[in-house]
N, C-alpha and C positions, 0 to 999 in steps of 0.2 A: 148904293150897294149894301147889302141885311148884312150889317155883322154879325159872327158866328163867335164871338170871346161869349163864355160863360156869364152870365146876369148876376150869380149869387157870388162871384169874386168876393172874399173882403178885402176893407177899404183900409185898414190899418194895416201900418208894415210887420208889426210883428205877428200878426195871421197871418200875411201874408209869404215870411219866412217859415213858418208852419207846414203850412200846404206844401211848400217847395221842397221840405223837409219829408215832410210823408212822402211824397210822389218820389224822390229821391229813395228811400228805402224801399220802397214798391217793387222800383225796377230794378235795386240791386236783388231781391229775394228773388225776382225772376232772374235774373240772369244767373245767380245762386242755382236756381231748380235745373237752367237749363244746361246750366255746365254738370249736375247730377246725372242728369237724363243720358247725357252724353258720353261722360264717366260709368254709368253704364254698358251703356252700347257699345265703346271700346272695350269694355271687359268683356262680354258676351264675345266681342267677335274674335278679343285673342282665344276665348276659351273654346270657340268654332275652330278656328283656324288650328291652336293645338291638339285638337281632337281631330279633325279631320289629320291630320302630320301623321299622329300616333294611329290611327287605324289603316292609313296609307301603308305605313312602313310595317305595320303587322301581316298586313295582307302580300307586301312584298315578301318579307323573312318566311310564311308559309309556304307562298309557291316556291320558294327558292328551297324550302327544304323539300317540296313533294314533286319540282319540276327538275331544277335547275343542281349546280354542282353542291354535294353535300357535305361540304366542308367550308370554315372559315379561311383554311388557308387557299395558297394558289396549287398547291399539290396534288393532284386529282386521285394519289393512293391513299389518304386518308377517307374514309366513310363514317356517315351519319351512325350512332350509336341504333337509335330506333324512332319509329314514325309513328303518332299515335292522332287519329282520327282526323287528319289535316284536311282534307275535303270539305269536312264537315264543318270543320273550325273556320276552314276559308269562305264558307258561304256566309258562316255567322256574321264572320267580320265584315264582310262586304253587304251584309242587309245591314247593319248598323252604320254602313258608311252612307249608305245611301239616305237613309233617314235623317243624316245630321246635312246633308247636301239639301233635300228634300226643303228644310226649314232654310235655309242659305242664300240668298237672291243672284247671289253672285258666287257660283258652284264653281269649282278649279279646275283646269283642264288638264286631263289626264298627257302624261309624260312619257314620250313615247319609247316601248321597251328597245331594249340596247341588242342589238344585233348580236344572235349565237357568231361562236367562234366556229370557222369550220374546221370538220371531221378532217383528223388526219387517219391516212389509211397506211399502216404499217406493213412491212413485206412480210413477206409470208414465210412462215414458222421454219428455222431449219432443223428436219427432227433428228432427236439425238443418234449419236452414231452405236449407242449401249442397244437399243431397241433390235431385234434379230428382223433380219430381211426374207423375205420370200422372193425371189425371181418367177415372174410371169412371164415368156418370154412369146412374143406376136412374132410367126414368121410369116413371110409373106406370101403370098398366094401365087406369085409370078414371079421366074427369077428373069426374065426376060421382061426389055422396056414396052411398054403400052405402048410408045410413038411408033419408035422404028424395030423392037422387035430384036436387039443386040443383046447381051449376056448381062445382068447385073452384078456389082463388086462390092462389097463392103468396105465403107471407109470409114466410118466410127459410129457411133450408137447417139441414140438420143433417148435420154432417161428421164422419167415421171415418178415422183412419191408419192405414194397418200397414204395416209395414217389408216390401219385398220384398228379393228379390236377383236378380241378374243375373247368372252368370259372367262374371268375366274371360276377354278374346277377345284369340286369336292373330292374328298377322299375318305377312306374307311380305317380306322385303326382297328387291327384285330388284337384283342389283349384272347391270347392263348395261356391258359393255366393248368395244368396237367391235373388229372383228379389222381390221388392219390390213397390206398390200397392197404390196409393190414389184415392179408389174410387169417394168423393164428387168432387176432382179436375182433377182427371185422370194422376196424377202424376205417373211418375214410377222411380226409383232408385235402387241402387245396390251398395253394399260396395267396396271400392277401391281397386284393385288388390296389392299385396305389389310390390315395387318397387326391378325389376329383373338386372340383369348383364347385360342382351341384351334382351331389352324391348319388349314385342309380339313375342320374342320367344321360340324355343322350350325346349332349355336345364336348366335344371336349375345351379346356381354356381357350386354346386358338380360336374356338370356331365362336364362342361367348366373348372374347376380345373384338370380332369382327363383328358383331351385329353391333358394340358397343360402340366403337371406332367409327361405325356408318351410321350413325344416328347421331352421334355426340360431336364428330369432329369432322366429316362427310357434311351432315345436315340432312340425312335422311331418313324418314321419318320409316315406321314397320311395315307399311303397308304395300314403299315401296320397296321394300327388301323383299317381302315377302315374293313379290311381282318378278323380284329379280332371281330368285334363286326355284320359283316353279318354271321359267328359262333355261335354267341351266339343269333340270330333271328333278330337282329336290321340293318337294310340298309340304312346305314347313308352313303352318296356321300362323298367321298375324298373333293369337292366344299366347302360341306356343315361345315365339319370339320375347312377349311379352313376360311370362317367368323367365325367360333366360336372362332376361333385361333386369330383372328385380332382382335375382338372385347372384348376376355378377357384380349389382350395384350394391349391395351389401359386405360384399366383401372388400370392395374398396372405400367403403364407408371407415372402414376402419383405419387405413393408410390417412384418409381426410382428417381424421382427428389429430392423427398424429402432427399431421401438418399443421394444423391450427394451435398446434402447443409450443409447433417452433416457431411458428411466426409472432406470439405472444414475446417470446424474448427479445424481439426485436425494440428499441427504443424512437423507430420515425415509422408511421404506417400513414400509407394513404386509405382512403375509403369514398367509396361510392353507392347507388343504388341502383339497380333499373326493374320494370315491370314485368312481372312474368306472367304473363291472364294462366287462369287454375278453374278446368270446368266444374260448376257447381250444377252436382247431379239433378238435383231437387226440382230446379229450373233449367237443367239444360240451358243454361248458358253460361258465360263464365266471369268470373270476380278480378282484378286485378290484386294478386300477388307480387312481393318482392324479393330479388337477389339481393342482398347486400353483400359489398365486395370490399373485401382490405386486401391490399398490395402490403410488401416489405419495400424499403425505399428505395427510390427508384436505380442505385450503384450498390444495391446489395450482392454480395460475392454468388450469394445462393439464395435466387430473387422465391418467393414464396407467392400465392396468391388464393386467398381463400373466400369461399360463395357459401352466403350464411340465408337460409331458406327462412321467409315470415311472410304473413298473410297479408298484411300491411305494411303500409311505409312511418308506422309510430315509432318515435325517438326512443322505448323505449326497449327497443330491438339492438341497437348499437351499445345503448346503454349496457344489455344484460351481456351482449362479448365480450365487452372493452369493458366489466367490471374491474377489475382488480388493476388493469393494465396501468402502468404509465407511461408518457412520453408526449411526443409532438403530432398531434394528429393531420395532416394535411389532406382538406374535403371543400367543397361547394358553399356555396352560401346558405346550405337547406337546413333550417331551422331545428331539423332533427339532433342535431348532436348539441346545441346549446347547451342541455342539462351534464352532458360530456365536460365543456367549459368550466361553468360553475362550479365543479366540486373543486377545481385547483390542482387535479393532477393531470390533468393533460392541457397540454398548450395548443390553441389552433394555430396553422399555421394557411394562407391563405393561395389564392392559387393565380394566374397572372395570365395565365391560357382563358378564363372565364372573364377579365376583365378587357382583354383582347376582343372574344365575341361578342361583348355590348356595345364596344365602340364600332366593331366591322359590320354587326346587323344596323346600326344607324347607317354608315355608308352607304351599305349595300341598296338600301331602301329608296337613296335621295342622298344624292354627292355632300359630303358637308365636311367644310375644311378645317371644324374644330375636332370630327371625330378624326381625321386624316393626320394632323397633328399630332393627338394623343398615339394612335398606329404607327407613327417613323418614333414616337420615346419609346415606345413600349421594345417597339424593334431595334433598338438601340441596347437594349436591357439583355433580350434576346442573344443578340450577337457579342456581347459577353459571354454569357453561360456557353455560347458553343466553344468560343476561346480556351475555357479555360475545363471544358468537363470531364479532360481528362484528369486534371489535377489533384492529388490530395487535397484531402476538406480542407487544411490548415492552410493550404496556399488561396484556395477559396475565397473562403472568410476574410481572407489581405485584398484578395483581388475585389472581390466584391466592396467590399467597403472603400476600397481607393478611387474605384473608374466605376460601381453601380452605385454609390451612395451619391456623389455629389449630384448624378441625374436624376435619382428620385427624389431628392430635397428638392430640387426647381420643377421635378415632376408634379410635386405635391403643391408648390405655390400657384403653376400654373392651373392644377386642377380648382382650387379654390378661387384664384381670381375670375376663371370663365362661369366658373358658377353662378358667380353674381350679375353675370351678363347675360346668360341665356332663361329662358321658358322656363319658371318651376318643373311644370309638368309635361315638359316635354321631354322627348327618348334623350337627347343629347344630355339632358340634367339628371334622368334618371341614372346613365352610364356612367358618369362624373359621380354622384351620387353613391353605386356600390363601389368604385373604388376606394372614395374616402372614406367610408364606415368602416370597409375594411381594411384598411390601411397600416395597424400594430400586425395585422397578420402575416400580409402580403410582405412586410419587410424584415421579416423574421428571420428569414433566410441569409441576413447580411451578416446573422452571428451564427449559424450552426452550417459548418460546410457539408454536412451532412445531406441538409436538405435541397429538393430540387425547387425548381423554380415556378412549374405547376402541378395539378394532377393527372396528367398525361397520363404517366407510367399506368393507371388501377381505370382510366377511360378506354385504353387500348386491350387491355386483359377482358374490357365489356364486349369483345367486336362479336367474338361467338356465338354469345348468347342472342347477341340482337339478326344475327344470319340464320339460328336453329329457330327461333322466335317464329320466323315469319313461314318456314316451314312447318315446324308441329302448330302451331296456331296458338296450341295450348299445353300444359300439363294437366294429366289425369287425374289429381287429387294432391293432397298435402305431403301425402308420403312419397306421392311422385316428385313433386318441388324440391323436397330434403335431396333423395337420392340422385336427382338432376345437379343439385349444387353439389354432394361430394365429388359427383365424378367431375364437372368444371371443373375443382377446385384442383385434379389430378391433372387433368388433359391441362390448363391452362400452363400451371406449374411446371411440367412438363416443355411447355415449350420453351416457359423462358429459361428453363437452362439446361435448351439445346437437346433435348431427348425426345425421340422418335416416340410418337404414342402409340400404334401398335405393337411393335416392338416391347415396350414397356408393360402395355398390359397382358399380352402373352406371355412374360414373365413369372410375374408378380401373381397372377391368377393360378400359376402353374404350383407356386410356391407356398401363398396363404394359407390355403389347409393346413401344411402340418408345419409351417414358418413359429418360431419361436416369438413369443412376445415379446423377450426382452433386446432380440435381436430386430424387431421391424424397424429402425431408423434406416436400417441397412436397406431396404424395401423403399424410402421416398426419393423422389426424381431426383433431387441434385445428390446423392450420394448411390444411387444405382447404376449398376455395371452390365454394359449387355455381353450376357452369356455370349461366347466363341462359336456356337454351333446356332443361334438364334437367330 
């Protein structure tokens, strides 16, 4: 048999410890390399598998807001603030998904969607007994039977509603003024017209109240007004509606001000943003503009709420309001008011409703029982503040700190220890992640009973704007945007304390012209009285 041992072998032992020594370190550098190679390719595939996660659960979170129920909570009366290009965004993300699949040998099988709840169908409206009746009354064609041809008898009725309608109907006020006559000097005169909303013309307040009122709080936009009142005989131009529009919104430009100089005295504001698109003539198409909105807090006696008009969403919009101001600001995570921080007169305070939606859009996406956990503390927290919201701050501030503090201390260990267990980069770490950054803010609340517990209160004052939004499409220009946010800032204001917005601005319109200046406080929503005859 040919042996196959090596011929150049050496023959001394200590070469021969040598050799064994090299080939010994050989194969540990290979196994060195292949354990790299390897350590590799485990990283690569957590970074597959985490990115395929995160673009799963973004393409979830989008349909669920452009399909499915649009809110975090189980309540189906709360509604999405606004929807901005979601289709588009949903295509993006799902070409991007596909691409990182594409490269993946082993693609994940999709999950299959969780069965709609079904429709319930409620009975049917009973209409109010205020609404006036019309009797239609069907007799019958025979009072003898079809069968046998005997007498018929009445023995009680059977009654049908249905809702009609009627347009609303115009009227003419004739202002009669006597002309007036000095025969020996040839004098003539005539009593002074009273003093109108838009001087020499034609509408009067009420009628400048209602196209205000149907546009701003209605939701409908001039063109359907226009549509609606050449039905009811009157052909009033879309143009024409439009100066009325301008010219009632200036005069309550002036009541907005005033508003924003009471709500400056306030020492806790909330604030938000949202998009307003602003057509830009030049190109016919349009720019994204912004509302910014500050609230008075949220158990203020005479809650305020004011729509500050900018072309942009730059920081340094908030900054030029809230110059002078101090106090407790409570807003969003949006990097805009930072420079607010910094200067040391205003404190942020954090919000617990937006920490809430990062852990339920991980849910939502793909079951996960560390966001599910974070969701029963958070609602733990929750059902505190509703215990106690009627209470004075000072009993708050006790309460909070005895039965909310011990939970967010273990809230906060728990949130750090899971940290170190889950995905960098994945949504569950990300969620974990804005809570703890923000966390001096988020528990700020345990020392000022003042404050609430998120920014709810100045998210719900958004609902209008995003309902008008999607009917006007757009504002006409800048000085449209300004005059759009004084009147929000009236209509909103308005509601939350309780006052009728027609009503109010038929008023107040009535009154501006020759209203004294020093008297207009008297004129803002929570201290105005509706006239007896109004």
């Amino acid at each position: 048999m040919k042996s196959t041992a090596p011929v150049d072998l050496p023959t001394h032992p200590d070469a021969l410890r040598d050799l064994v020594l090299q080939l010994l370190r050989q194969q540990e550098e290979k196994d060195a390399e292949h354990a790299r190679q390897l350590a590799v390719k485990d990283r690569y595939l957590t970074l597959r598998d985490e990115t395929i996660a995160r673009l799963e659960m973004t393409i979830a979170k989008l349909k669920r807001w452009r399909f499915g129920q649009r809110s975090e909570k189980l309540s189906p009366d709360q509604i999405s603030l606004w929807e901005e290009a979601l289709e588009t965004e949903i295509a993006a993300v799902e070409s991007e998904l596909e691409a990182v699949l594409a490269e993946s040998a082993a693609a994940k099988q999709p999950e299959s969607a969780p069965k709609a709840a079904p429709r319930r169908h409620p009975g049917r409206m009973k209409l109010p007994d205020t609404l006036p009746r019309v009797e239609v009354r069907h007799d019958p064609e025979s009072c003898t039977c079809g069968q046998c041809g005997g007498p018929l008898e009445t023995i009680g009725e059977e009654i049908s509603e249905k809702l009609d309608y009627v347009p609303g109907h115009f009227q003419v006020i004739r202002h009669i003024r006597p002309k007036l006559a000095c025969r020996p000097c040839g004098t003539l005169e005539s009593p002074a017209m009273p003093a109108q909303v838009i001087d020499k013309g034609l509408p009067t307040a009420r009628m400048v109240a209602q196209v205000l009122t149907a546009k701003h709080v209605d939701h409908l936009p001039l063109y359907r007004q226009e549509t609606q009142y050449l039905r009811a005989g009157i052909p009033i131009s879309r143009a024409t509606l439009c100066s009325w529009l301008g010219q009632g919104e200036y005069w309550l430009s002036i009541l907005a001000e005033a508003c924003k100089m009471a709500l400056l005295e306030g020492a806790i504001l909330h604030a938000d943003e949202t998009p307003l698109p602003v057509l830009n003539p030049g190109s016919g198409k349009t720019h994204k503009a912004y509302l910014w909105v500050y609230r008075s807090q949220g158990d203020a006696p005479h809650p305020i709420v004011i729509f500050d008009y900018a072309p942009d969403r730059k920081g340094i919009h908030p900054q030029g309001f809230l110059r002078d101001w101090q106090g407790i600001l409570q807003t969003d995570d949006y990097g805009g008011y930072d420079a607010l921080y910094r200067k040391g007169q205003i404190t942020e305070a954090g919000c617990w409703a937006h920490v809430r939606r990062h852990f339920y859009d991980v849910n939502q996406s793909a079951p996960s029982p560390v966001a599910q956990t974070a969701l029963l503390r958070i609602h733990e927290i929750y059902e505190i503040e509703a215990e106690i919201k009627d209470d004075p701050p000072e009993q708050k501030v006790l309460a909070r700190q005895q039965r909310a503090g011990p939970l967010l201390e273990s809230f906060w260990t728990w949130l750090n220890d899971t940290l170190a267990q889950v995905a960098p980069k994945s949504a569950i770490a990300k969620a974990i992640g804005y809570a703890l950054k923000r966390w001096k803010a988020l528990t700020l609340y345990l020392q000022e009973g003042r404050l609430g517990i998120d920014n709810n209160p100045v998210e719900r004052a958004l609902r209008g704007v995003a309902i008008g939004r999607k009917n006007f499409l757009f504002a006409g220009n800048d000085a449209g945007g300004e005059r759009a946010a004084a009147f929000y800032t009236l209509i909103e204001t308005c509601k939350l304390n309780g006052v009728e917005p027609f009503a109010y601005l038929c008023d107040v319109l009535e009154k501006l012209p020759t209203w004294p200046n020093k008297r207009l406080h008297e004129l803002l929503p929570w201290n105005w009285k509706k006239p007896a005859l109004a």
